[in-house]
N, CA, C and O atoms as a GROMACS GRO file, in nm:
protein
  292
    1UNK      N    1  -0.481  -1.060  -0.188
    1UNK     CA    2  -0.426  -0.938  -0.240
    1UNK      C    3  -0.282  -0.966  -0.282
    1UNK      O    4  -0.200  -1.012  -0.203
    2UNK      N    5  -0.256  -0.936  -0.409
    2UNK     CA    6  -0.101  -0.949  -0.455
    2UNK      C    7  -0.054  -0.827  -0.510
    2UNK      O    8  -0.101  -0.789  -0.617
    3UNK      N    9   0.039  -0.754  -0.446
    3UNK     CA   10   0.133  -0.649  -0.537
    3UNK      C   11   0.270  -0.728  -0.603
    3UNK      O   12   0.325  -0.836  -0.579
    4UNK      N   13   0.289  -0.646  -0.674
    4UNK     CA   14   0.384  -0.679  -0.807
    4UNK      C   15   0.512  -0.673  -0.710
    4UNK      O   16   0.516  -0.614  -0.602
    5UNK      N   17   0.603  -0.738  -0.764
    5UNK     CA   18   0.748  -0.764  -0.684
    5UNK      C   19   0.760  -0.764  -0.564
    5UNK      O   20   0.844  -0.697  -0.504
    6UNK      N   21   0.639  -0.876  -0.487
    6UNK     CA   22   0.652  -0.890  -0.350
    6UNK      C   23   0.636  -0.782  -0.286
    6UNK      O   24   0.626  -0.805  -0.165
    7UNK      N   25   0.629  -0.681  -0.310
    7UNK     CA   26   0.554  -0.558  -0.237
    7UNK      C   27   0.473  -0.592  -0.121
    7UNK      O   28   0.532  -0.602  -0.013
    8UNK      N   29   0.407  -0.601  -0.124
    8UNK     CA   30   0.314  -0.724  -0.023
    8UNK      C   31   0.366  -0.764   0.104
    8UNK      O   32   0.318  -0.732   0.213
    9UNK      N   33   0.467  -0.836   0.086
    9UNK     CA   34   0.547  -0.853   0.160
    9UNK      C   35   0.655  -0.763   0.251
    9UNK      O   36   0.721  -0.815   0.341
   10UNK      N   37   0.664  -0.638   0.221
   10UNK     CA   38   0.729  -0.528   0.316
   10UNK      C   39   0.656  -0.453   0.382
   10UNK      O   40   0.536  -0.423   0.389
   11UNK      N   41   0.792  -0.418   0.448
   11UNK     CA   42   0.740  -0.358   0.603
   11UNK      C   43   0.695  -0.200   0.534
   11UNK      O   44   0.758  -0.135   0.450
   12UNK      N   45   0.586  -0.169   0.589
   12UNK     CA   46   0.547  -0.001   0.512
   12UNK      C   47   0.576   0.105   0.485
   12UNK      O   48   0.537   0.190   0.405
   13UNK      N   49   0.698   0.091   0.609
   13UNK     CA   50   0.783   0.244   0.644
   13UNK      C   51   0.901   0.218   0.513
   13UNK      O   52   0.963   0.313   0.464
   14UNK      N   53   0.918   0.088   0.470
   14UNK     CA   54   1.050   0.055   0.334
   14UNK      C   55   0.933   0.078   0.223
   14UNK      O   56   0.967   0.131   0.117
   15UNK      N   57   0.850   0.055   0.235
   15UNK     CA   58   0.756   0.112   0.101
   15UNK      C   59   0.706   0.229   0.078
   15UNK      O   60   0.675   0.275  -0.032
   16UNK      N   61   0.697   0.289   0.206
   16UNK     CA   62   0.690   0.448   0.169
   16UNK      C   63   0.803   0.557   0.114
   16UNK      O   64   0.792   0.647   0.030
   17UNK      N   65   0.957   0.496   0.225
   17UNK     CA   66   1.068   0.520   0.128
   17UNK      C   67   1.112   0.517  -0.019
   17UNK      O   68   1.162   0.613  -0.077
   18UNK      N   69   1.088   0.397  -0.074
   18UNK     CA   70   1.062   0.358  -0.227
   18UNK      C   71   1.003   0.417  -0.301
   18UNK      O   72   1.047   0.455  -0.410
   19UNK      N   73   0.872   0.442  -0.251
   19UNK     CA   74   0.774   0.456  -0.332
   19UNK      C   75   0.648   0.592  -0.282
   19UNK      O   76   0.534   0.563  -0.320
   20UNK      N   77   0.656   0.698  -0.221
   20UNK     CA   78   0.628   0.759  -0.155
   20UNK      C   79   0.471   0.805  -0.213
   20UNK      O   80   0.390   0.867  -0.145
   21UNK      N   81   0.454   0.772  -0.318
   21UNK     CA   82   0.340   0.798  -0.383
   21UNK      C   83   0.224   0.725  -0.337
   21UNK      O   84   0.110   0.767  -0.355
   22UNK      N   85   0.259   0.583  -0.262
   22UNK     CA   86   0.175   0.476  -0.228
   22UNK      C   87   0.138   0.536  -0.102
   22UNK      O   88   0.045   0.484  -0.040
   23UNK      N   89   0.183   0.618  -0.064
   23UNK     CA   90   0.094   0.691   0.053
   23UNK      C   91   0.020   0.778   0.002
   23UNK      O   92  -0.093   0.769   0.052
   24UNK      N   93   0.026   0.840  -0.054
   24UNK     CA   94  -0.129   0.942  -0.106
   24UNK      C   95  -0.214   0.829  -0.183
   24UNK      O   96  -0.326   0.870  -0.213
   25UNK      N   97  -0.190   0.709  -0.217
   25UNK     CA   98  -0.288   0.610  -0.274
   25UNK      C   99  -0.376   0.570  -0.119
   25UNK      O  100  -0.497   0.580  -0.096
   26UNK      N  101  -0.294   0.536  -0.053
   26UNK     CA  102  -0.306   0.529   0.097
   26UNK      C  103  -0.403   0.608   0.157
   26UNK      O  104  -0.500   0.555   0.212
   27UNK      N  105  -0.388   0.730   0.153
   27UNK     CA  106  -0.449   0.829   0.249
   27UNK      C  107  -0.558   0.807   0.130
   27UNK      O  108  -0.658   0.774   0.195
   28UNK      N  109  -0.591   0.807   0.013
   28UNK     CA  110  -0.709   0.836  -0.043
   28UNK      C  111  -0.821   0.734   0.019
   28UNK      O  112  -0.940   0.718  -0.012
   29UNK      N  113  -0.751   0.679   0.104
   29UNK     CA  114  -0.894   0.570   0.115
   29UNK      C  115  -0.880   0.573   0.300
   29UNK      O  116  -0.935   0.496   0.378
   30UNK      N  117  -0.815   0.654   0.321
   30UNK     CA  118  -0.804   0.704   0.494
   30UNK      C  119  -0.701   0.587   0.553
   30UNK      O  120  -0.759   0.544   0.652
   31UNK      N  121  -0.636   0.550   0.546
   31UNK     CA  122  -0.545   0.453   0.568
   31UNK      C  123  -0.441   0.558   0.623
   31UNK      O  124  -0.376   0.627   0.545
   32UNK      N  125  -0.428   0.567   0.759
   32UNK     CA  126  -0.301   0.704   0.781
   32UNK      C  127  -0.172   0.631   0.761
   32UNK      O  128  -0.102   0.672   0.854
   33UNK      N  129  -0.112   0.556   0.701
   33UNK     CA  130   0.048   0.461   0.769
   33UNK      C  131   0.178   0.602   0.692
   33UNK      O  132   0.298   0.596   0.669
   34UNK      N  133   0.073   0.713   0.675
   34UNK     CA  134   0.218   0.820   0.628
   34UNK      C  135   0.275   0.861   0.742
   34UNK      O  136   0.397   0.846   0.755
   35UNK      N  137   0.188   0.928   0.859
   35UNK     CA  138   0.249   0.939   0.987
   35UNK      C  139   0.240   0.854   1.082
   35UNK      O  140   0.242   0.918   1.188
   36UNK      N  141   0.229   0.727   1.106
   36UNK     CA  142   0.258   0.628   1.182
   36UNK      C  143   0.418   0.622   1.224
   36UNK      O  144   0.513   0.629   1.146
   37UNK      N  145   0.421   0.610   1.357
   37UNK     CA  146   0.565   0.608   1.372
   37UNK      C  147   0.662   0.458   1.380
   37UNK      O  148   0.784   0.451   1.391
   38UNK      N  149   0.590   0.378   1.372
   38UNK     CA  150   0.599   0.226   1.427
   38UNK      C  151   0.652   0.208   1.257
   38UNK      O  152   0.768   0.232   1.222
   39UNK      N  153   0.519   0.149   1.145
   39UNK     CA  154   0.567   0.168   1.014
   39UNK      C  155   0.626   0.008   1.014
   39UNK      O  156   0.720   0.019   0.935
   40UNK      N  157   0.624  -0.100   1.047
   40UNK     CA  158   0.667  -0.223   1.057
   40UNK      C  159   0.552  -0.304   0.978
   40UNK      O  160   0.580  -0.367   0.876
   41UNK      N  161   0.414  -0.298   1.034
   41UNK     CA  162   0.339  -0.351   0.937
   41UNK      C  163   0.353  -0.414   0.768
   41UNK      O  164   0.415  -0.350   0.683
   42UNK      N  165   0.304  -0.511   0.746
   42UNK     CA  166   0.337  -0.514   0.612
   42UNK      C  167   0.218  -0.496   0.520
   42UNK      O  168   0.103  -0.516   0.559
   43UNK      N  169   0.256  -0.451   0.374
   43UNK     CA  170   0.159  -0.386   0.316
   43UNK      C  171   0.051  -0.428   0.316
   43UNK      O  172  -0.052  -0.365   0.341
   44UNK      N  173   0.058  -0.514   0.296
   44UNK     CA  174  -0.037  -0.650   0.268
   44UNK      C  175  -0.159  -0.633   0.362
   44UNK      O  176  -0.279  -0.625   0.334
   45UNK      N  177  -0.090  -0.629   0.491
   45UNK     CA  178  -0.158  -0.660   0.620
   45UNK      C  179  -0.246  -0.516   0.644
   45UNK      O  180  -0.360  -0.505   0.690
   46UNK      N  181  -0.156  -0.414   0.596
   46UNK     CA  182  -0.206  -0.268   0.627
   46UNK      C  183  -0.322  -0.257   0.573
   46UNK      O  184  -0.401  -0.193   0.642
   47UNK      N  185  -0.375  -0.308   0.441
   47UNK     CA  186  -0.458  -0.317   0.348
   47UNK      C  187  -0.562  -0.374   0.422
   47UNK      O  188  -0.661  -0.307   0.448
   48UNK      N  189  -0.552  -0.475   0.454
   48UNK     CA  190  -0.666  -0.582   0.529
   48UNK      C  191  -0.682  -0.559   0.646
   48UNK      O  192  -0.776  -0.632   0.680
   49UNK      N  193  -0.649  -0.504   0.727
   49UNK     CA  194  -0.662  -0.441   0.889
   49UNK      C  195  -0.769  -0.379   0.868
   49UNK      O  196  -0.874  -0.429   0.910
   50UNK      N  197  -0.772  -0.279   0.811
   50UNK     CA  198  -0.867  -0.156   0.805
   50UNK      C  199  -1.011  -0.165   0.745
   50UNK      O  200  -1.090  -0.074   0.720
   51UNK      N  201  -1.023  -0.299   0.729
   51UNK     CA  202  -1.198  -0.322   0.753
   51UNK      C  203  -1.240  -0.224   0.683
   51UNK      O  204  -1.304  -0.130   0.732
   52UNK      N  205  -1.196  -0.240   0.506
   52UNK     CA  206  -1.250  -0.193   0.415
   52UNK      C  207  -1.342  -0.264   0.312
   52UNK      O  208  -1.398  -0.371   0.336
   53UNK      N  209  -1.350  -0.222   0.240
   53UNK     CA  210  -1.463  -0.270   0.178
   53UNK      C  211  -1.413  -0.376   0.081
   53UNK      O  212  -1.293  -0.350   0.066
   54UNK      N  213  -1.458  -0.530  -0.024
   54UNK     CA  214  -1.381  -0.591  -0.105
   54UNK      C  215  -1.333  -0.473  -0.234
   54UNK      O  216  -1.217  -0.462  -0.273
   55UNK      N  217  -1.420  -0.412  -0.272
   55UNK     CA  218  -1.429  -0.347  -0.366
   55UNK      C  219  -1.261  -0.191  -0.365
   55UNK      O  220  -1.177  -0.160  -0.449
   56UNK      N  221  -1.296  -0.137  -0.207
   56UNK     CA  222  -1.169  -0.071  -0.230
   56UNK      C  223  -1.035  -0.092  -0.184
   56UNK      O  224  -0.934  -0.025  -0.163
   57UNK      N  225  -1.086  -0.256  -0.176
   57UNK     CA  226  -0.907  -0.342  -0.142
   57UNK      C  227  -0.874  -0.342  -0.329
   57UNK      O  228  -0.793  -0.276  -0.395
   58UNK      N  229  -0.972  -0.440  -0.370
   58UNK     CA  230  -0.939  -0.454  -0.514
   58UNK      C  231  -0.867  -0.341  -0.572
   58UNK      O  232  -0.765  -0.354  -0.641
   59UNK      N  233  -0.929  -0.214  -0.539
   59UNK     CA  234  -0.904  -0.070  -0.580
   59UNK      C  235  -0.746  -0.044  -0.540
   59UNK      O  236  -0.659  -0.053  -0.626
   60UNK      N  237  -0.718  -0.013  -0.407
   60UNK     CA  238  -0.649  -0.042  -0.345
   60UNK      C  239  -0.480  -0.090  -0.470
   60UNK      O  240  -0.394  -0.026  -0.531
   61UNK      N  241  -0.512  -0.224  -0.453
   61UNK     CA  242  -0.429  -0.341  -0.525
   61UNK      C  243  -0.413  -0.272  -0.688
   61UNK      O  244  -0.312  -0.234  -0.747
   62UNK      N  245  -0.506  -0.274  -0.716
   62UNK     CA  246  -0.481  -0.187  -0.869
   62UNK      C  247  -0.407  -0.050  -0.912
   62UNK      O  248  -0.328  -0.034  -1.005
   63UNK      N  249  -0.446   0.028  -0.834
   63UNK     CA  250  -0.425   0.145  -0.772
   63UNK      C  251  -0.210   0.165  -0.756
   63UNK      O  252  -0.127   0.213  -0.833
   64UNK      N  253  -0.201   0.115  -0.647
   64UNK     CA  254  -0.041   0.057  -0.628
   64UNK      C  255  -0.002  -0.051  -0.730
   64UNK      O  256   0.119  -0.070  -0.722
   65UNK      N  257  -0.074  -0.150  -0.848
   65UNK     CA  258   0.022  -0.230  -0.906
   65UNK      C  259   0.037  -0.157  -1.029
   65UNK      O  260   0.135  -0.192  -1.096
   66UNK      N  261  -0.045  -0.054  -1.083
   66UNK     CA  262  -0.066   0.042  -1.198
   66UNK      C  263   0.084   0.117  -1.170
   66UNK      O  264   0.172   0.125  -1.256
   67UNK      N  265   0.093   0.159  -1.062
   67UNK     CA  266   0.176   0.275  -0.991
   67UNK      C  267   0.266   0.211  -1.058
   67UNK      O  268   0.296   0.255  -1.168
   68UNK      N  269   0.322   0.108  -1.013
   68UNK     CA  270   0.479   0.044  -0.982
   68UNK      C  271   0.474   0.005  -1.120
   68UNK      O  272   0.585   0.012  -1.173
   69UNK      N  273   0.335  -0.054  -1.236
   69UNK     CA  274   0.394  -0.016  -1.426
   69UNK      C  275   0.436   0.076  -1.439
   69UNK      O  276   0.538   0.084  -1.508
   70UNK      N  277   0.388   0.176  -1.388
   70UNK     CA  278   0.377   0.278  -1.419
   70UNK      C  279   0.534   0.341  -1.415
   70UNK      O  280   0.593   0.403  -1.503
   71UNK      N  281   0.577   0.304  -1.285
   71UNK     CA  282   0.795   0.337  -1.279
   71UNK      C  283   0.876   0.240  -1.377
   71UNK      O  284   0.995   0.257  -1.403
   72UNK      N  285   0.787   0.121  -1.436
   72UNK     CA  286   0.872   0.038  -1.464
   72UNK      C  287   0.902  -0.100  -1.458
   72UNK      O  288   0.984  -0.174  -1.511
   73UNK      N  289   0.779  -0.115  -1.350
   73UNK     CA  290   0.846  -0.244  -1.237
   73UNK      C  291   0.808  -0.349  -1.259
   73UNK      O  292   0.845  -0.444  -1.190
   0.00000   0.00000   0.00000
């Protein structure tokens, strides 16, 4: 799984700050990390924990790298 500008690589609670939209991408696929209080996880990892399917990681990944064309990025 690769997001655009190392995204991937941060902790979730700095990507929800940023980018707050990547949590309703999030919750669409039941992934709660909007109210998690911890929020250290990295995206990457949050994605692949949750023993989803290949198909709505891919989704997932598209989903958030569309987003971040989508600002610009």
């Amino acid at each position: 799984m690769e997001f655009k500008n190392g995204l991937g690589e941060k902790a979730i609670q700095d990507v929800m700050v940023s980018y707050p939209e990547i949590g309703e991408i999030l919750n669409r696929y039941e992934i709660g990390c909007v109210t998690c209080k911890v929020g250290i996880c990295l995206l990457k990892d949050v994605v692949a924990i949750h023993g989803l399917s290949k198909e709505d990681e891919t989704n997932i990944e598209l989903e958030i790298n569309n987003h971040l064309v989508s600002k610009g990025e």
